[in-house]
C-alpha positions in Angstrom: -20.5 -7.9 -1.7 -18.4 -5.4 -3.2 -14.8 -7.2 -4.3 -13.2 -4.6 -6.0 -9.9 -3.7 -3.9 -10.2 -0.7 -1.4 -6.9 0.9 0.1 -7.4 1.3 3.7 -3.6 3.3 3.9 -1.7 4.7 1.7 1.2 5.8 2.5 5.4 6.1 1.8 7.5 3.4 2.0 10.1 4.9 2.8 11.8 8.3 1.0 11.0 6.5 -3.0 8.1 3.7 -2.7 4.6 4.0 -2.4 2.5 1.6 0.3 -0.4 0.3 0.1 -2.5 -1.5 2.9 -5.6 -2.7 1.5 -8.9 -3.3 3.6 -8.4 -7.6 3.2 -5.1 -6.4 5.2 -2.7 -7.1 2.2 0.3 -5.0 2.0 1.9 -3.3 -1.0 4.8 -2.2 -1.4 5.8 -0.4 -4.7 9.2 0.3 -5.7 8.6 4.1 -7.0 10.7 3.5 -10.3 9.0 0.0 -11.1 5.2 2.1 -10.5 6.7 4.8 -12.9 7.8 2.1 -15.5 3.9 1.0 -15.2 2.3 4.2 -15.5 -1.3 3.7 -17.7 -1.7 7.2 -19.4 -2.0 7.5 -23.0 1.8 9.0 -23.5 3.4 6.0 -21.9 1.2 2.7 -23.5 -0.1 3.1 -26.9 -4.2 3.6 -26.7 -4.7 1.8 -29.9 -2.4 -1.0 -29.8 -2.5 -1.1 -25.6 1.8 -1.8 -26.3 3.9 0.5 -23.9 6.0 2.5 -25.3 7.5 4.4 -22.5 11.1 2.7 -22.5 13.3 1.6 -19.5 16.2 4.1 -20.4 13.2 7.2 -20.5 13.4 7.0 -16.5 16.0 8.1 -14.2 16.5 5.4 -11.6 16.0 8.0 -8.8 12.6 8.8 -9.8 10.6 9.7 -6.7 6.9 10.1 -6.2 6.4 14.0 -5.6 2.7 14.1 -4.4 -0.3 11.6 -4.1 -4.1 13.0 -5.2 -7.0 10.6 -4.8 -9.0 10.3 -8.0 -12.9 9.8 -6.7 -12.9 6.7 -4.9 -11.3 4.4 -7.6 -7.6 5.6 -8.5 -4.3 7.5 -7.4 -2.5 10.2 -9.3 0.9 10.4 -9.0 3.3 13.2 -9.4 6.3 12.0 -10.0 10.0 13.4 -9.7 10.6 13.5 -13.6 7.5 15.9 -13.7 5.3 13.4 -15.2 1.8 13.3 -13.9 -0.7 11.6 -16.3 -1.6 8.3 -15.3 -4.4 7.5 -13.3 -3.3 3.8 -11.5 -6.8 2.4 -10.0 -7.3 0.9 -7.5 -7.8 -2.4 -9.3 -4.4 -2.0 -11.3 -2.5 -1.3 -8.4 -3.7 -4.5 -6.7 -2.6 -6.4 -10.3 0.6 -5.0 -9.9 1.7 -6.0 -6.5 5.0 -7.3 -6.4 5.4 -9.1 -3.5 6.1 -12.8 -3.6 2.8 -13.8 -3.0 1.2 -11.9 -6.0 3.3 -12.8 -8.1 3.4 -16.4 -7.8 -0.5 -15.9 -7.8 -0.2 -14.8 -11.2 2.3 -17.2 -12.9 -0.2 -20.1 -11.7 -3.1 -17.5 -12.8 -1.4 -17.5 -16.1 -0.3 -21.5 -16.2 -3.8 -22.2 -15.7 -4.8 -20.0 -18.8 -2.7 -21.5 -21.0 -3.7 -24.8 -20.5 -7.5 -23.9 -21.0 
């Protein structure tokens, strides 16, 4: 069985954030200026060192999604408002990044159960 996360929507928020329904029937919601603050590409996290170096104050706070473009079956492009249009946010990156309250507090146990490893 294939687990990798598959969208089964995707879709505006509302006028700024980016939604995501995923085919396990989780919903996404992404606030478009926290997505942009994330973006993967090479000019925003350092390939060698994987630290990001695109900084908080380097994005207007009214930074809007401008088109969507599927990437094969794995990943989203987005075109974004500041005419930035590198990074490539998978499928599996996007699901990481959820911020709703359940993902998140998935994660901190996630990550309270690797420190104690």
């Amino acid at each position: 069985m294939d687990s990798r996360p598959i969208p089964s929507e995707i879709s505006r928020a509302n006028l700024h954030d980016l939604r995501i329904v995923w085919k396990d029937g989780h919903q996404s919601t992404y606030p478009a200026r926290y997505l942009r603050l994330r973006c993967p590409c090479a000019g925003c996290v350092d390939e060698w060192t994987g630290r990001r170096v695109l900084k908080s104050a380097d994005v207007s706070e009214d930074v809007v999604p401008t088109s969507l473009q599927l990437v094969g079956r794995y990943a989203l492009r987005v075109h974004w408002s500041d005419s930035h249009s590198h990074g490539i946010y998978t499928f599996e990156f996007l699901r990481d990044l959820c911020p709703c309250a359940d993902c998140e507090s998935s994660a901190q146990e996630s990550e309270g159960l690797e420190a104690s490893d």
